[in-house]
N, C-alpha and C positions, 0 to 999 in steps of 0.2 A: 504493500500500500504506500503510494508516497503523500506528499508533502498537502500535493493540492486535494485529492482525496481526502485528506483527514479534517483539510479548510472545511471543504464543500458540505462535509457531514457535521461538524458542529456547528458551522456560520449559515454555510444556506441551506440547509436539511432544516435548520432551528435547533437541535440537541442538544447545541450549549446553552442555549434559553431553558430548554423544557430540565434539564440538569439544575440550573441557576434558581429555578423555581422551587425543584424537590431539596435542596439546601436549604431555602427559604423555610419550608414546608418543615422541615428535620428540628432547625434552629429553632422553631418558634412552638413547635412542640416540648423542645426539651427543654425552653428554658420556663413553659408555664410549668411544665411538670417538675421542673426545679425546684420553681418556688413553693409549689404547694408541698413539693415534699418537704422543704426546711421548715412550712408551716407545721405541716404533720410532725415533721419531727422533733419541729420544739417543744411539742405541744406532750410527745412521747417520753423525750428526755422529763422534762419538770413533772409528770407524773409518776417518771422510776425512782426520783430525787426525792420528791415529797408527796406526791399523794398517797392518799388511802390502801390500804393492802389489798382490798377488791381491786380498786385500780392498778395497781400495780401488777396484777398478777392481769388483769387485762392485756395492759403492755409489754408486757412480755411475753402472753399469747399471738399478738401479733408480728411482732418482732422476731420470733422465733421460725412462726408460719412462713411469712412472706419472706425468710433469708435462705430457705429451707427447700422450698418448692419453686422449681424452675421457673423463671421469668415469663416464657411465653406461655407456659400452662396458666401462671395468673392472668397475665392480659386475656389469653381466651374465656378463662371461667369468669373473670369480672366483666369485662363485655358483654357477653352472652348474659348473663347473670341479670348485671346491671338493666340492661335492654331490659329483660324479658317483667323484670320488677316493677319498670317504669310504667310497660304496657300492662301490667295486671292491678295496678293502680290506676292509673286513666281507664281502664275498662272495667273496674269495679266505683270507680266516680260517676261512672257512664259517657265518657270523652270516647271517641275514637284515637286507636295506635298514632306513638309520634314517631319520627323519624329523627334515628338516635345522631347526633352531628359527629360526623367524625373525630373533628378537629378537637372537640370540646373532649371528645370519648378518651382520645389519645393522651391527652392532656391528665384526666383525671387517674385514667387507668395507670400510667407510669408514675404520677404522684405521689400514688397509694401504693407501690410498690417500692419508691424511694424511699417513701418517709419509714420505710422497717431501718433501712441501712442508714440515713442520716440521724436520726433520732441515736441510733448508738455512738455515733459521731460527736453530735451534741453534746450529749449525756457524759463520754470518756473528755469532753473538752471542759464540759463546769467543775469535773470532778479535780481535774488538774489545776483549776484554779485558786490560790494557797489560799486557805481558810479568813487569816485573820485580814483579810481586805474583804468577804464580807460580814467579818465582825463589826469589823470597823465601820462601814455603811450602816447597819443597824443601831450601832452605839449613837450615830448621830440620830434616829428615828425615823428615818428614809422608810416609806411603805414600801410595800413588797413589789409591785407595781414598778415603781420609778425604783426599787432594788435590782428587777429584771431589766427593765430598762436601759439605766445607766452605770451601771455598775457588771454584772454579770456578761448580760450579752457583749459587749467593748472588751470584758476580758478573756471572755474565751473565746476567743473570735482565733488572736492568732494561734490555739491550740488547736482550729477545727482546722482552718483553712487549707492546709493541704489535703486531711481525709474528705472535703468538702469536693476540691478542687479534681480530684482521682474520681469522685463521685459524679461530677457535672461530666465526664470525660467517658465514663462508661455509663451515662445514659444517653450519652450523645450517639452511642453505637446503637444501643437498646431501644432507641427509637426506630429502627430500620424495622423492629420485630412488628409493628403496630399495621405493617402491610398485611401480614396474618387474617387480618379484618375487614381488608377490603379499603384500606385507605391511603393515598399514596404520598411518598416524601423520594428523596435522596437515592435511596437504593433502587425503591420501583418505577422512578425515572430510568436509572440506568438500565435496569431489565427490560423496561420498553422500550428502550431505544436498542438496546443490542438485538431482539426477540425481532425489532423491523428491518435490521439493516444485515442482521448476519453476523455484524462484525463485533460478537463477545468480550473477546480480551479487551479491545479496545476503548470502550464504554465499561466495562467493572476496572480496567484499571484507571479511569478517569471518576469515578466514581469512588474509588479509595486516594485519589488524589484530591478529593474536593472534603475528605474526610478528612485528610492531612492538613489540609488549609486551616482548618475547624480548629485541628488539635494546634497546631502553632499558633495561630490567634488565641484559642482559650487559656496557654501555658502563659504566652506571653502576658497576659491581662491577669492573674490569680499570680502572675511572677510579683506584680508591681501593686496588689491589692495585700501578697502577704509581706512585699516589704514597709508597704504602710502602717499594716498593722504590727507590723516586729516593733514597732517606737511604746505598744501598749504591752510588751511584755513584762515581766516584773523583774529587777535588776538585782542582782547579787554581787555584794562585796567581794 
């Protein structure tokens, strides 16, 4: 294949667009499921830390489950799951079946399987953080609140941020599984375009190039977020 050949397929076939899209499609998946899993998983850590032993023993049923049982088995069984919930709710309200949105489905479903593995992230970062700093917050009478707030989170931030950062990095791949479902990003770009043209290697190995792109852009940005945060370390003589 030469030079003009491999133009003509990305520039005027369009593959580098419809590629450029399923990136789009990859990122914006992974980074709402990012977030909601640090939400989940904040939410996981402060109740292994302090809440109630019913709870706790919740969170750790979770946490155990979801780290335990293969990723695309959960995406299929909450999916499917989720769906079928949805609709046996609207059809016992007496609504008619909705139509479950992909984008949103994606989003929720790799959340919920982040927040097992962030929340232990979390949880191993508060823990690390030396006690008598939030002694000391309390002895001023800081609610619990603005103790999470301003004190906790700011400190264990630089103890997360690389399990954080390994985290955002393999969900950034884990999103390619969400195709399973019928929904397309990054990878089922590239399989449609190879599956028209023929030409395989050429489009999956553009397609782990446009992964590579990802992964040096996200090193580099969590490079410069945990040198930030190293200034909030705590300093020893």
């Amino acid at each position: 294949m030469t030079l003009s050949d491999i133009t003509r397929l990305f520039l005027t076939d369009g593959w580098l667009q419809a590629l450029a899209q399923g990136m789009v499609k990859t990122l914006g998946i992974s980074v709402g499921a990012f977030i909601l899993g640090l939400a989940i998983g904040l939410i996981v850590a402060m109740v292994k830390l302090k809440g109630p032993r019913w709870m706790v023993a919740c969170a750790n049923c979770y946490t155990t489950l979801y780290r335990a049982v293969p990723e695309l088995l959960l995406i299929l069984l909450l999916y499917y799951a989720g769906a079928d919930l949805i609709n046996l709710t609207m059809a016992a309200l007496g609504q008619p079946k909705v139509e479950i949105n992909g984008f949103l489905a994606a989003i929720v479903v790799l959340g919920i399987v982040q927040g097992a593995y962030s929340g232990e992230i979390i949880r191993g970062a508060i823990e690390a953080i030396p006690h008598g700093q939030i002694e000391a917050a309390r002895a001023y009478g800081i609610n619990r609140f603005l103790l999470v707030r301003r004190v906790i989170l700011p400190t264990m931030l630089p103890f997360a941020i690389a399990g954080l950062s390994n985290l955002w990095l393999v969900l950034v791949k884990e999103s390619a599984l969400i195709s399973v479902v019928g929904y397309s990003e990054l990878l089922t770009a590239g399989r449609q375009a190879a599956a028209s043209t023929k030409h395989y290697l050429l489009f999956y190995l553009a397609v782990g190039a446009f992964y590579y792109l990802i992964t040096l852009v996200s090193s580099s940005v969590f490079r410069q977020v945990e040198v930030r945060f190293e200034r909030w370390m705590p300093r020893h003589a």
